[in-house]
C-alpha positions in Angstrom: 18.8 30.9 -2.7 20.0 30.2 1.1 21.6 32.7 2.3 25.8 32.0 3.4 27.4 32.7 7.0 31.4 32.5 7.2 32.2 31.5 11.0 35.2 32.4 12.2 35.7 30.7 14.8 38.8 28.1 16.2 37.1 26.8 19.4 36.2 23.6 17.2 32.8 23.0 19.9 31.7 26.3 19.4 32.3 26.3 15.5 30.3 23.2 14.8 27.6 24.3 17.1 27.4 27.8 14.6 27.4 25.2 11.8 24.7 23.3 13.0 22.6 25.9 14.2 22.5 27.9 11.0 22.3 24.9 9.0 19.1 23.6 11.0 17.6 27.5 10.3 17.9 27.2 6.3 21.3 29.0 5.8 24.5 27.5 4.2 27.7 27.8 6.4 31.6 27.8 5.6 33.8 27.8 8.4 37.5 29.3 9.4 39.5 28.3 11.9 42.1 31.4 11.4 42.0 34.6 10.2 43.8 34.0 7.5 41.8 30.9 6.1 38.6 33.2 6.9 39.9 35.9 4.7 40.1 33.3 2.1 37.4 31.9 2.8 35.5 35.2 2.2 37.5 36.2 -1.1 35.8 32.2 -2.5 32.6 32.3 -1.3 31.1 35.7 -0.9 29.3 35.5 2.2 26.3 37.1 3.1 27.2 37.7 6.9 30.6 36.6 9.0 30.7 35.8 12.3 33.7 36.7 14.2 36.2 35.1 17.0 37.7 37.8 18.5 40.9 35.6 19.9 42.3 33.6 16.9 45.5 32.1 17.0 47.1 33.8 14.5 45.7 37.4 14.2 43.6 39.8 16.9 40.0 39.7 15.2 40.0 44.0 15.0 42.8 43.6 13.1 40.8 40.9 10.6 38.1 43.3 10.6 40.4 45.9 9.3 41.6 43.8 6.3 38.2 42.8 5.4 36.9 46.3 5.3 40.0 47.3 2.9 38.7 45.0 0.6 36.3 46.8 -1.7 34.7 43.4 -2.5 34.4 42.2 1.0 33.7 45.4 3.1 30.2 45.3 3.1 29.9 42.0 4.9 28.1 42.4 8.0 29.8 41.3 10.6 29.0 39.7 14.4 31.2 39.3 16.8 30.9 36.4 19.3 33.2 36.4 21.9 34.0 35.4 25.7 36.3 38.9 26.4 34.6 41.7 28.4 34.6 45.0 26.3 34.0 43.1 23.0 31.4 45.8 21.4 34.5 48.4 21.4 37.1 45.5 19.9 35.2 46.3 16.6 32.8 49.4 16.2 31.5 49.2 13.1 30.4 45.8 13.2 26.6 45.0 13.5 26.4 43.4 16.4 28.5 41.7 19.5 27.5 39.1 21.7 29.3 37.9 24.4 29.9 33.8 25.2 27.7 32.1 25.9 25.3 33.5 23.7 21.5 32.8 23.5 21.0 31.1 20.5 17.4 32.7 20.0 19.1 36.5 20.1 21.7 35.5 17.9 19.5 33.9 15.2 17.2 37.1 15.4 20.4 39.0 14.7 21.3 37.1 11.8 18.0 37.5 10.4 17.5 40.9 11.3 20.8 41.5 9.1 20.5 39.2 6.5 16.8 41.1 5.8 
């Protein structure tokens, strides 16, 4: 079974060029435009890994990462954060990895492999 990524992302460029990535590399993606619908989105579908927007329109991603890891269902998502802000491996500590925009999309994918192992 293919393993699913939740992208949480609203830049709608960079979102479908997530989608399209993982999708050409065998995995199944659902995607988020807010925090909100990416919370949801998580509580439906049961990811396997979530990448995370730092800067959504209507929550700070930290503060996502926070309700996701109070969730006993959903706290054991790894999580990535892409983002274009400087500092963005302190924004969320315990997530598995940050990369900054742009991204290489080789290091990402080994990333996502490496954690989805």
């Amino acid at each position: 079974m293919n393993k699913k990524i939740l992208i949480i992302e609203d830049d709608p460029a960079v979102a479908d060029y997530l989608t399209t990535l993982f999708q050409d590399n065998g995995y199944v993606t659902f995607s988020a435009k807010s925090a909100h619908e990416g919370i949801e989105l998580a509580r439906k579908e049961h990811p396997d890994l979530i990448t995370l927007d730092l800067e959504l329109p209507d929550e700070w991603g930290p503060r996502f990462y926070r309700k996701l890891s109070a969730d006993k269902d959903l706290k054991n998502i790894p999580v990535i954060v892409i983002s274009g802000l400087s500092g963005i491996k302190y924004a969320v500590s315990k997530a598995v990895a940050s990369i900054s925009k742009p991204f290489d999309r080789d290091e990402l994918l080994k990333l996502v492999r490496e954690h989805l192992a």
